[in-house]
C-alpha positions in Angstrom: 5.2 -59.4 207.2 5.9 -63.1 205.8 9.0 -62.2 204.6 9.9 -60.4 208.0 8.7 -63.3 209.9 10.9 -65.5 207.5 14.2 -63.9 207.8 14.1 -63.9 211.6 13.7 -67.8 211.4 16.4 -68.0 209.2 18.2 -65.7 211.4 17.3 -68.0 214.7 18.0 -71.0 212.7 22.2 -69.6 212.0 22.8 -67.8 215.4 26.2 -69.7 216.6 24.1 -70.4 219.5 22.0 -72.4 217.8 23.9 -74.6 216.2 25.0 -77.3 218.7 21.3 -77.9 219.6 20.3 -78.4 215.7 23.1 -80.8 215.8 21.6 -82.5 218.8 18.5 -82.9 216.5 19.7 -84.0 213.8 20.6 -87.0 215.6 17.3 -88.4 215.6 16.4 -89.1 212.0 20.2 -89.8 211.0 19.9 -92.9 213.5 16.6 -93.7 212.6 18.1 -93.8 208.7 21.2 -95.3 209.5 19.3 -98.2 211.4 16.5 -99.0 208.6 18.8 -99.8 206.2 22.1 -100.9 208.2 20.3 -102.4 211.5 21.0 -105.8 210.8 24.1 -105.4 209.2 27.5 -106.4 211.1 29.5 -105.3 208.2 28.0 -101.5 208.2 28.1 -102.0 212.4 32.0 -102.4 211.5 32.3 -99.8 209.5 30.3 -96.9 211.1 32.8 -98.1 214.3 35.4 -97.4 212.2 33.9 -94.3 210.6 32.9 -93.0 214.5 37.0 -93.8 215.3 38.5 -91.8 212.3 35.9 -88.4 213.1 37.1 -88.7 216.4 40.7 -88.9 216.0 40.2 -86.3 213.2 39.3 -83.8 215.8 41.8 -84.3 217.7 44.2 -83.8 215.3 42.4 -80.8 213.6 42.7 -79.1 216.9 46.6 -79.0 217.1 45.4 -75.4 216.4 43.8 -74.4 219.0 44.2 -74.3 223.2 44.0 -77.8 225.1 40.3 -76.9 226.6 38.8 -76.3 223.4 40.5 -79.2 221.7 39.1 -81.8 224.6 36.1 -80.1 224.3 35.2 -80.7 220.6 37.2 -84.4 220.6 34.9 -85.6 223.4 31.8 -83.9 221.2 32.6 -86.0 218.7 32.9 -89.4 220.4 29.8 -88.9 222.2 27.7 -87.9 219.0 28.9 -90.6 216.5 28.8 -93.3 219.2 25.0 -92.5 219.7 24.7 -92.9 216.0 26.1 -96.4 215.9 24.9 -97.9 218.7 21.4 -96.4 217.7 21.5 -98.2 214.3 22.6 -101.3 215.6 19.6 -101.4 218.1 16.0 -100.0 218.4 16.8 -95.6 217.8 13.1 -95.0 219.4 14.0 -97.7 222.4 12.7 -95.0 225.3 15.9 -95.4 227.3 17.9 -94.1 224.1 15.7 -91.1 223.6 15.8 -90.5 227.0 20.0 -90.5 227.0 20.2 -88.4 223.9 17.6 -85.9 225.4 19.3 -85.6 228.4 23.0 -86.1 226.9 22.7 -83.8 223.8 21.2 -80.9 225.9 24.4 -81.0 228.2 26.2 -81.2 225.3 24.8 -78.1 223.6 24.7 -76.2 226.6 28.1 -76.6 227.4 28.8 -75.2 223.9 26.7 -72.0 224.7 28.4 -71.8 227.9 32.0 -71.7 226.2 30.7 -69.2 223.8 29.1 -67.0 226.6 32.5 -66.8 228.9 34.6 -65.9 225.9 34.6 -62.0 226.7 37.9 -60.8 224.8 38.5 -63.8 222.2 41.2 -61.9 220.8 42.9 -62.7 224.0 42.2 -66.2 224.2 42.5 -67.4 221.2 46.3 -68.0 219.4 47.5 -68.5 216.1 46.0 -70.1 213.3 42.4 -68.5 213.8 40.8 -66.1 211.4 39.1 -62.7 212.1 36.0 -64.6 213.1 37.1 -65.8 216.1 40.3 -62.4 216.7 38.0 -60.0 218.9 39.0 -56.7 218.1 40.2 -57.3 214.8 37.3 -58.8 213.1 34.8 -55.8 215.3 37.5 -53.0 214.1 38.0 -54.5 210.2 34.5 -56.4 210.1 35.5 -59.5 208.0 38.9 -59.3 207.2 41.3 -62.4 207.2 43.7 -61.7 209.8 45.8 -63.9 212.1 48.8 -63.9 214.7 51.8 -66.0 212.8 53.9 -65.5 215.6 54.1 -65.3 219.4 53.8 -61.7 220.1 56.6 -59.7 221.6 55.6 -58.0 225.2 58.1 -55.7 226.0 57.6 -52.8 229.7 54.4 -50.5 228.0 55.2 -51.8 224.3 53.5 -55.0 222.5 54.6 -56.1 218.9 51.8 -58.8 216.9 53.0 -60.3 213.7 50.0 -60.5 211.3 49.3 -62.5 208.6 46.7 -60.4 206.3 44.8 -62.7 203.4 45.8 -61.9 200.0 43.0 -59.8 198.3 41.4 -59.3 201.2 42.9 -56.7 203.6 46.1 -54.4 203.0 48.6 -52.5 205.5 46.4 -49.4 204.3 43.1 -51.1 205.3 44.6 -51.6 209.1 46.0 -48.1 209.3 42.8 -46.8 208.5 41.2 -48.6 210.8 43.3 -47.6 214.1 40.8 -45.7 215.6 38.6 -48.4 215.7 40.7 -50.7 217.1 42.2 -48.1 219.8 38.4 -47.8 220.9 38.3 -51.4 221.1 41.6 -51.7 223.2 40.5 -48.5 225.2 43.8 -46.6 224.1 44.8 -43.2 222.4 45.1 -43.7 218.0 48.1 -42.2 218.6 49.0 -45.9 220.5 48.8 -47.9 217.7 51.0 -48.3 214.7 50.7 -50.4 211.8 54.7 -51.5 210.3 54.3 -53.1 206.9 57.0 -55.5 206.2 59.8 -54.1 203.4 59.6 -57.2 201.7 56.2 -59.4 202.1 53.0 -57.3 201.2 50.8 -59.6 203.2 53.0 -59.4 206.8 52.4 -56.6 209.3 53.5 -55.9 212.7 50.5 -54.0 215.3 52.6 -52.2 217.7 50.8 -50.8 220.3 51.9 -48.5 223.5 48.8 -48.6 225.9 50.9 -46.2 228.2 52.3 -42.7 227.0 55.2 -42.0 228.1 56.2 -38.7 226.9 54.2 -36.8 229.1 56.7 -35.9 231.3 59.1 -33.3 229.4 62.9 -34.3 229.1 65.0 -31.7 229.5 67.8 -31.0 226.8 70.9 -32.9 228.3 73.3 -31.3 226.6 75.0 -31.3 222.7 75.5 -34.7 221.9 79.0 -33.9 220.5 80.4 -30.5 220.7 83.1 -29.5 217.8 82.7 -32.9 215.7 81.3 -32.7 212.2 77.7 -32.0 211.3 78.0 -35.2 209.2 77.1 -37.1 212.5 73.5 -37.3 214.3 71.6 -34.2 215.6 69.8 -35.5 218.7 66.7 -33.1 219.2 64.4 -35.3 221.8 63.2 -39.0 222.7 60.9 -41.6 221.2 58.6 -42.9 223.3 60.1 -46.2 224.1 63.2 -44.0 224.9 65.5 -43.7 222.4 67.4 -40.6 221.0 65.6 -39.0 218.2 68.1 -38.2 215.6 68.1 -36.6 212.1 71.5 -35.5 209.8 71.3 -32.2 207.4 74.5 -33.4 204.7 74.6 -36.2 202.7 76.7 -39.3 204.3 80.5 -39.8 203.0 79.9 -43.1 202.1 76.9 -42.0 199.9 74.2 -44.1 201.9 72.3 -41.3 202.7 71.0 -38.1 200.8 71.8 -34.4 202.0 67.9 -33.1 202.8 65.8 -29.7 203.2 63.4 -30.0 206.0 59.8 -29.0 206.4 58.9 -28.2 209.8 55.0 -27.9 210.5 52.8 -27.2 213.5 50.1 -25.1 214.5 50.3 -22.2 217.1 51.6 -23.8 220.7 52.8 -26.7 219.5 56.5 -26.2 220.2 57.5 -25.9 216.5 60.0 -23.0 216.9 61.1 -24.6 220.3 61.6 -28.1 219.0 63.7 -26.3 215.9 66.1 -24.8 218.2 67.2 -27.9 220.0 68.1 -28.5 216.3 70.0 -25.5 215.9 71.6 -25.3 218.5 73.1 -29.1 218.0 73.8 -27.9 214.5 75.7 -24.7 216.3 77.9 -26.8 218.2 79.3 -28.5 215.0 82.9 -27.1 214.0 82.2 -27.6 210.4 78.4 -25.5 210.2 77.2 -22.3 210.1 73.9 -20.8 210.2 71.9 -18.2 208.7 68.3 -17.9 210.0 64.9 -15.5 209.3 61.7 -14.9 211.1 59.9 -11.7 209.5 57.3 -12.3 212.4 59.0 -13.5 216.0 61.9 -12.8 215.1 63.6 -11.4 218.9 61.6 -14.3 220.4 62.6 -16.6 218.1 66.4 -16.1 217.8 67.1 -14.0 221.1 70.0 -16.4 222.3 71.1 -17.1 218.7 71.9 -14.0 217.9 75.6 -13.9 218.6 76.1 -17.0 217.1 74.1 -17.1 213.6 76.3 -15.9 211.0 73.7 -14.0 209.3 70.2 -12.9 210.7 67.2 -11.3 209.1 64.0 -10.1 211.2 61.9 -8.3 208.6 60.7 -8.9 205.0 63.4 -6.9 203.0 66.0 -8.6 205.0 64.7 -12.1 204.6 64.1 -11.6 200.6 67.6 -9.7 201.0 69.4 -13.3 202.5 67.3 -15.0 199.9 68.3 -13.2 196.3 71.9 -13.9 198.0 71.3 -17.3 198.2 71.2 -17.4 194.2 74.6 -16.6 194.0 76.1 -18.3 197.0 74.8 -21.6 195.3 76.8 -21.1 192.3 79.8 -20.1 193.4 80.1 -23.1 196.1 79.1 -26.0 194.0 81.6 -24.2 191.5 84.2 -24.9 194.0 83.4 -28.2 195.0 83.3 -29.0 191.3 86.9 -27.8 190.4 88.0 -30.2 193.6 86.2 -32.8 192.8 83.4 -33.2 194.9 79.9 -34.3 193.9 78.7 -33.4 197.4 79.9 -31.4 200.2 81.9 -33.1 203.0 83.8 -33.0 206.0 86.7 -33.0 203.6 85.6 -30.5 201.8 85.6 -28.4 205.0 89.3 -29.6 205.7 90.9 -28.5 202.0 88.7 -25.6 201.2 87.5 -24.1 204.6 84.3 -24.4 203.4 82.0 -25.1 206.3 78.2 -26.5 205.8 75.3 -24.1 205.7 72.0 -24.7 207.5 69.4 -22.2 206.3 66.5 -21.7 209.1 63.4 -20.0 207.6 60.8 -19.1 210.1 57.1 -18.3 209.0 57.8 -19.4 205.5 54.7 -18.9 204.4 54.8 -14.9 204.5 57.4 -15.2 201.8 55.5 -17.8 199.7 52.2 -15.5 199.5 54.8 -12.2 199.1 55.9 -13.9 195.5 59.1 -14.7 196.2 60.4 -17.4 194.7 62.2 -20.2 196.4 61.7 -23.5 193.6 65.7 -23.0 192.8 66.9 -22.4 196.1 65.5 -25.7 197.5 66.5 -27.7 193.7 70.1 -27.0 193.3 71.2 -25.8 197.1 72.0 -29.7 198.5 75.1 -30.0 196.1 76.6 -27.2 197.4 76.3 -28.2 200.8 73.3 -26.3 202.1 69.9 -27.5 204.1 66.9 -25.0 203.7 64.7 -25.4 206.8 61.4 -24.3 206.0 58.9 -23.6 208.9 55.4 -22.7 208.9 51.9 -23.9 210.3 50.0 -25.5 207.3 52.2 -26.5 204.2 48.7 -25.9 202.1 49.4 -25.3 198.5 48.1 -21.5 198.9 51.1 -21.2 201.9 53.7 -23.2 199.8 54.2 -23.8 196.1 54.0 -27.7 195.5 57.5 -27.3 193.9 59.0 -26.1 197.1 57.1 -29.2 199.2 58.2 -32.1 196.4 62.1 -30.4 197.3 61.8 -31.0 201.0 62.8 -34.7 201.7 62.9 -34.6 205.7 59.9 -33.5 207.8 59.1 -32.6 211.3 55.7 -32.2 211.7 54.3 -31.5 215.4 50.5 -30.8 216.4 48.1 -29.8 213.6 45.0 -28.8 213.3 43.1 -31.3 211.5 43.7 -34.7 209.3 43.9 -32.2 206.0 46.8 -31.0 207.4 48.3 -33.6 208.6 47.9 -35.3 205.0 49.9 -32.3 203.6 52.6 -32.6 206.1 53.3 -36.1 206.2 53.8 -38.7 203.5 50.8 -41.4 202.8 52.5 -44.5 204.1 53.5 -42.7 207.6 50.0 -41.9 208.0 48.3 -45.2 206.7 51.0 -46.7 209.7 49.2 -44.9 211.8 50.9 -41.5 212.3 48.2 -38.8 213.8 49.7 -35.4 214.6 46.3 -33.8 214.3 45.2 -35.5 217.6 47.7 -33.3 220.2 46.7 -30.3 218.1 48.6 -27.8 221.0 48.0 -29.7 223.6 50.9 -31.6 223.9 53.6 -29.3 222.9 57.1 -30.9 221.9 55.2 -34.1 220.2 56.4 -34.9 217.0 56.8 -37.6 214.2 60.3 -37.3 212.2 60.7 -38.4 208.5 64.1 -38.1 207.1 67.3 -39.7 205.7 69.2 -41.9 207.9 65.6 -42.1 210.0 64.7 -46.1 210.4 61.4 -45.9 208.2 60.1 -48.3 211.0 60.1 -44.9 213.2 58.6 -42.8 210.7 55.0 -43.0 212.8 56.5 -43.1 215.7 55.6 -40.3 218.2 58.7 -38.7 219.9 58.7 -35.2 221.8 62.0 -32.9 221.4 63.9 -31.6 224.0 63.2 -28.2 226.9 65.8 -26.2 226.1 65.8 -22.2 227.6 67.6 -19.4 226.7 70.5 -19.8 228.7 71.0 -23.5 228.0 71.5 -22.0 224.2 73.4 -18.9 225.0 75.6 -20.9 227.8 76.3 -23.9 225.6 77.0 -21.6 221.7 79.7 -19.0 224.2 81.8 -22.3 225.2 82.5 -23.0 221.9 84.8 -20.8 219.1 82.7 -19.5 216.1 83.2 -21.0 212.6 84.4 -18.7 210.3 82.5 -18.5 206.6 84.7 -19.3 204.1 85.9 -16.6 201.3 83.9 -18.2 198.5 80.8 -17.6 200.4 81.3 -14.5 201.7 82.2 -12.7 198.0 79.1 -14.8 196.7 76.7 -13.5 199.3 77.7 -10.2 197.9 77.1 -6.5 199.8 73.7 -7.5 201.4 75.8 -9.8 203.4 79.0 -7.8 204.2 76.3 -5.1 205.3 74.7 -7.3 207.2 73.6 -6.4 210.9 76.6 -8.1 213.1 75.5 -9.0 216.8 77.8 -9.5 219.5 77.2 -11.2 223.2 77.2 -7.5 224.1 74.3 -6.2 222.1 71.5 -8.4 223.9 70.8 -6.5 227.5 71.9 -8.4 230.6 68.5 -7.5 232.8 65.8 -10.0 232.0 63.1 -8.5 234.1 63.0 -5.9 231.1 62.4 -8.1 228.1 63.9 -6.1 225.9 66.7 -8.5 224.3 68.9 -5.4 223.1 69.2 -1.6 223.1 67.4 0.4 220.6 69.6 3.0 220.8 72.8 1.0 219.3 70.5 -0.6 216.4 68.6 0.9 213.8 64.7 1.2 214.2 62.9 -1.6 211.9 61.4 1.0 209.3 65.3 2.4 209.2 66.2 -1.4 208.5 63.8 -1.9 206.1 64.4 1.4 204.4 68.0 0.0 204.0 67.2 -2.9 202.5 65.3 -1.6 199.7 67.7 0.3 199.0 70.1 -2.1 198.9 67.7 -4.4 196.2 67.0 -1.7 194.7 70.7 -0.5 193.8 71.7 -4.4 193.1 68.7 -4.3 190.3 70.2 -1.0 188.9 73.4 -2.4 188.9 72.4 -5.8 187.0 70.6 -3.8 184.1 72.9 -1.2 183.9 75.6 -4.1 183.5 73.5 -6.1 181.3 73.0 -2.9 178.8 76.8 -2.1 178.5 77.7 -5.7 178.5 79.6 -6.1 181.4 80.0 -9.4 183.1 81.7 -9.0 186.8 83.7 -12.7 186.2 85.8 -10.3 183.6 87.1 -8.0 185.9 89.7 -10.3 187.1 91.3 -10.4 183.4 91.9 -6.6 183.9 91.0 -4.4 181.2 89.6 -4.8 177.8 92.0 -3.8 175.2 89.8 -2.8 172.6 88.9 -0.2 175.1 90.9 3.3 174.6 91.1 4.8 178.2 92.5 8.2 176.5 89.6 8.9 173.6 87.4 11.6 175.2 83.9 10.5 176.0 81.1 11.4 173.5 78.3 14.3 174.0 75.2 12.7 175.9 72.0 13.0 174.2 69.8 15.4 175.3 67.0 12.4 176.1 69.5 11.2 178.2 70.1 13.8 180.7 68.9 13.1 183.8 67.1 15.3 186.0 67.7 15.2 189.9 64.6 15.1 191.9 62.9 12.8 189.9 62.8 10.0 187.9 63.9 10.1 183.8 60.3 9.4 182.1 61.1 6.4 180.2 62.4 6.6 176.1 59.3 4.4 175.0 56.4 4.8 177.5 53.7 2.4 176.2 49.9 3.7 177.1 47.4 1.2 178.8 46.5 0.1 175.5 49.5 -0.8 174.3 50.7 -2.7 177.7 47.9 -4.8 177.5 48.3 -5.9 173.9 51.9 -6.7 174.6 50.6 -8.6 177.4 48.1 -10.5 175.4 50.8 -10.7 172.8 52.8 -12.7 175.8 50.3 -15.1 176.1 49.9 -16.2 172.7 53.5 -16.9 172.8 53.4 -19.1 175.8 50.3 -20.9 173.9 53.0 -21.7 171.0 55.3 -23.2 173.5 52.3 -25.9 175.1 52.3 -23.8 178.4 49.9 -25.0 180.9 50.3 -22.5 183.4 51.9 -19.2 184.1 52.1 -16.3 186.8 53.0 -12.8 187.2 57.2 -13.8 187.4 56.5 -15.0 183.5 56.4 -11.3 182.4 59.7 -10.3 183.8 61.2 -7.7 183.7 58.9 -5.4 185.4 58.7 -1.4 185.2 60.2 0.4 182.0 63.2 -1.6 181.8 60.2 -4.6 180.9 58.2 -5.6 177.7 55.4 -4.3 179.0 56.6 -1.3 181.1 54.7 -1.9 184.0 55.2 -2.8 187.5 54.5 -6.3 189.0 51.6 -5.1 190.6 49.8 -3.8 187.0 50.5 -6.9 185.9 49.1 -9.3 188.9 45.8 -7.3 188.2 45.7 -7.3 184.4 46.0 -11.5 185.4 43.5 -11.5 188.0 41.1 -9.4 185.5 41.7 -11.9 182.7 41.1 -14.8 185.1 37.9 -13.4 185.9 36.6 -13.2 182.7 37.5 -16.6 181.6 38.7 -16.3 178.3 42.4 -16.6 178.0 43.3 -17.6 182.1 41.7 -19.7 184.9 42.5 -19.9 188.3 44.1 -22.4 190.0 44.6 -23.4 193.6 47.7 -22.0 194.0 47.8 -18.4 194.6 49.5 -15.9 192.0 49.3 -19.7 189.2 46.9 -19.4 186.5 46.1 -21.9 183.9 46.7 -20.7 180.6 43.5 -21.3 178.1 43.5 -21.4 174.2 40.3 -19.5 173.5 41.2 -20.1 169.5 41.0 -23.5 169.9 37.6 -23.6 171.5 36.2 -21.2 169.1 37.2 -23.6 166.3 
């Protein structure tokens, strides 16, 4: 209870308010000191006159500071109290009519000092540069103790305010402030998504607070129109507005001049919140380019998604087989253009390089990503080499999580357009670490505010990186009316050969397959296109002959590149062919059994046999496309399904795999080595 009692005395005794009137007090016994040793000295009169003088001007001058008011205020405080003290020492300090002035004086003066203190409702407003946190409002409630202080005017611009601030070395960073916005939007009574913190490029300790109390994407902006129908895909996409009005851009290739990088693109959002839409304002600028062509997949939406497209994507792919089809094409494509831009001379692809070889840029739109990811199939080298040969891999999909997306894949995708999430997790995923310590917060519109979005890319000022923007309405017909207008652009030979038969098979729509009634909603007859199992049927035959064909070359030794040198000469087109061997025959309606069929057994010891290999190479972790070839053409002869299991089995038990956080990765363990 003592100690209680203590610490609120000591509490009472430091309250700000307090403070004037223990100053008042002290008065007292400093005259009364001053006087019994000084009274009847004119010398120390002199000098405490003097002393009294230089406080006062002192004041005044330490108050350059701060606003006229408070600078009067304190320089006349001064005067008062240290003229009291000298004419009290050169007279009698307990003469009745002194005590009775500095009764009556000092409580004026204290109480205006409470007053002042009382009537400053929003310091941060009142106060200007050269003050600390203490005495900055919402700064020192929103940071608690922080040094921070205006070193500049702020700039007030219609619904936008920009504060240069001076943070103390040590003691706050950029980070701290960006994690602190929602505190200081509560303060200011204004959405987080308001305030942005913009470090400063080149001083550590220099920030700018922007803050936009009023939002002014609400109201949706129509899609005007392409920004520059048949110039080159080298210049800006516009796909919305930022919300002080300015065109949100973004660039797919590399810039001729080298100052800016070709870039992939993940684009993220939850359910509702415009993702596909916002992507098509993209497309459709990137359709209107006489240079760029555009293959696209959506396994899941796919009629809702590309509808309008359809006559004007140079390749399309709605289902699974189709998409993994476009994909395994992809492979080769890469090769065979950065081949040709090589042999000309070209680092990256161009608008020249469009000129001399015909050679038009690629953009590759993937749609609900993520079923692919989970499926196994393997993207890392599509996304690593595919820049060079002048191709941009859009990858789209709700939560870029490391169970949706391989961290390889993410790492590859320099540009991102992330729209409402669900939850900071997600958001953290999406967006890089600075953009959200600036104050970036795409998890607060969820799907509530479709068409909101925060754009990091190339050729993107970094100072826009966190700030919000909302694409462009654009309907059906605005696409399908604006891609007709404009002639198609041809794919280039190279390309074409590269993409192989999946492509010159490929499903070819026209402006006439799409039916004209939209009271139906059916986008095109049935009865002109195969039915989706007939599709997918297809297409699995089509990977399935391509594999037959690869092994059956790769057993005889053939290599396709040859076939252009014509034919072998030790080859003797005349000599008769020699007896097949009777384990060779094939016999129709079913498949050969294998030459060496390996039992369970055996499978998994050449399995575990596998493993101990990897452990000689230093592997850390491995996954069911480590054990390729799969089926009897394999070293283990089994499918890619026995193996998955035989993996999951051994993860379970713990002895030679763990499980990771990435679906279908395991961590490879040295069971020897623990042993020992």
């Amino acid at each position: 209870m003592a100690n209680s009692n203590k610490a609120d005395l000591r509490k009472a005794l430091t309250h700000p308010r307090t403070r004037p009137w223990l100053a008042v007090a002290a008065e007292l016994p400093a005259t009364f000191t001053a006087h019994h040793f000084w009274g009847d000295s004119p010398a120390a009169a002199v000098g405490l006159t003097l002393a009294a003088g230089v406080l006062t001007a002192s004041t005044w001058w330490g108050g350059g500071g701060t606003k006229p008011a408070r600078r009067i205020h304190a320089t006349l405080s001064t005067a008062v109290g240290t003229s009291y003290l000298v004419i009290g020492t050169v007279t009698d300090p307990l003469d009745p009519a002194l005590l009775s002035t500095l009764a009556i004086g000092g409580a004026v003066a204290a109480g205006s000092w409470n007053i002042r203190q009382a009537l400053r409702l929003n310091p941060d407003t009142t106060e200007t540069a050269g003050q600390n946190a203490s005495e900055t409002g919402v700064l020192v409630k929103a940071i608690g103790n922080a040094k921070v202080a205006l070193r500049g005017t702020p700039k007030i611009e219609p619904n936008k305010v920009t504060a240069p601030l001076q943070l103390s070395a040590g003691e706050v960073t950029s980070e701290d402030l960006g994690n602190r916005v929602k505190h200081i939007a509560g303060e200011l009574g204004v959405s987080p998504t308001s305030i942005r913190i913009v470090p400063d490029p080149d001083r550590a300790d220099q920030v700018s607070l922007v803050i936009v109390p009023q939002d002014m994407l609400k109201t949706t902006s129509p899609w005007p129109g392409p920004s520059n129908p048949g110039g080159s895909i080298c210049d800006p996409i516009v796909i919305g507005v930022y919300e002080d009005g300015a065109e949100a851009m973004l660039w797919f290739p590399a810039a001729p001049d080298g100052s800016r990088n070709a870039t992939h693109f993940l684009t993220a959002g939850m359910n509702g919140s415009g993702k596909s839409a916002g992507q098509s304002v993209a497309i459709t600028e990137a359709l209107t380019r006489r240079d760029t062509v555009v293959w696209a997949i959506d396994p899941s939406k796919g009629m809702q998604t590309f509808a309008p497209f359809l006559a004007h994507l140079d390749w399309v792919e709605m289902s699974m087989s189709g998409g993994e089809a476009m994909i395994d094409a992809l492979t080769q494509v890469i090769t065979a253009r950065a081949n040709a831009l090589g042999q000309h001379g070209y680092k990256n692809w161009t608008p020249d390089a469009f000129e001399q070889l015909g050679m038009p840029y690629m953009v590759v739109w993937i749609e609900e990503a993520a079923k692919f990811f989970r499926n196994g199939t393997e993207m890392e080298g599509l996304v690593m080499e595919a820049r060079s040969a002048g191709i941009s891999v859009i990858v789209s999909l709700q939560r870029p999580s490391a169970t949706s997306m391989p961290t390889d894949v993410r790492e590859q995708l320099g540009g991102a357009l992330v729209f409402g999430v669900k939850g900071s997790t997600t958001a953290d995923m999406a967006l890089p670490d600075d953009v959200r310590d600036a104050g970036a917060r795409p998890e607060a519109w969820e799907n509530r505010r479709p068409g909101y979005a925060y754009l990091v890319a190339p050729g993107v000022d970094e100072e826009r990186y966190a700030t919000p923007l909302r694409t462009y309405y654009i309907d059906d017909d605005q696409i399908g009316g604006t891609l007709a207008a404009l002639p198609p652009t041809p794919l280039d030979p190279i390309t074409s050969a590269a993409a192989g038969e999946a492509y010159a098979n490929r499903t070819i729509h026209t402006p006439d397959s799409p039916l004209t009634s939209t009271d139906t909603q059916e986008p095109y007859s049935m009865t002109k296109q195969p039915t989706p199992d007939e599709d997918a049927a297809r297409a699995e035959r089509e990977l399935l002959e391509k594999q037959m064909d690869r092994e059956i070359d790769a057993a005889v030794g053939y290599d396709p590149e040859d076939q252009a040198a014509g034919p072998d000469p030790d080859i003797d087109a005349d000599r008769e062919i020699a007896p097949v061997a009777a384990d060779q025959v094939w016999s129709f309606g079913q498949a050969p059994a294998p030459k060496d069929d390996k039992t369970p057994e055996e499978a998994r010891g050449e399995l575990l046999a596998m493993l101990d290999e990897y452990r000689a190479e230093q592997r850390e972790t491995l996954g069911p496309r480590d054990f390729q070839p799969y089926g009897p053409a394999g070293r283990i002869g089994r499918s890619r399904a026995w193996i998955s299991s035989q993996l999951g089995d051994l993860a379970d038990a713990g002895i030679h795999l763990q499980e990771t956080d990435t679906a279908g990765t395991y961590r490879l363990l040295y069971p020897a080595l623990a042993e020992a």
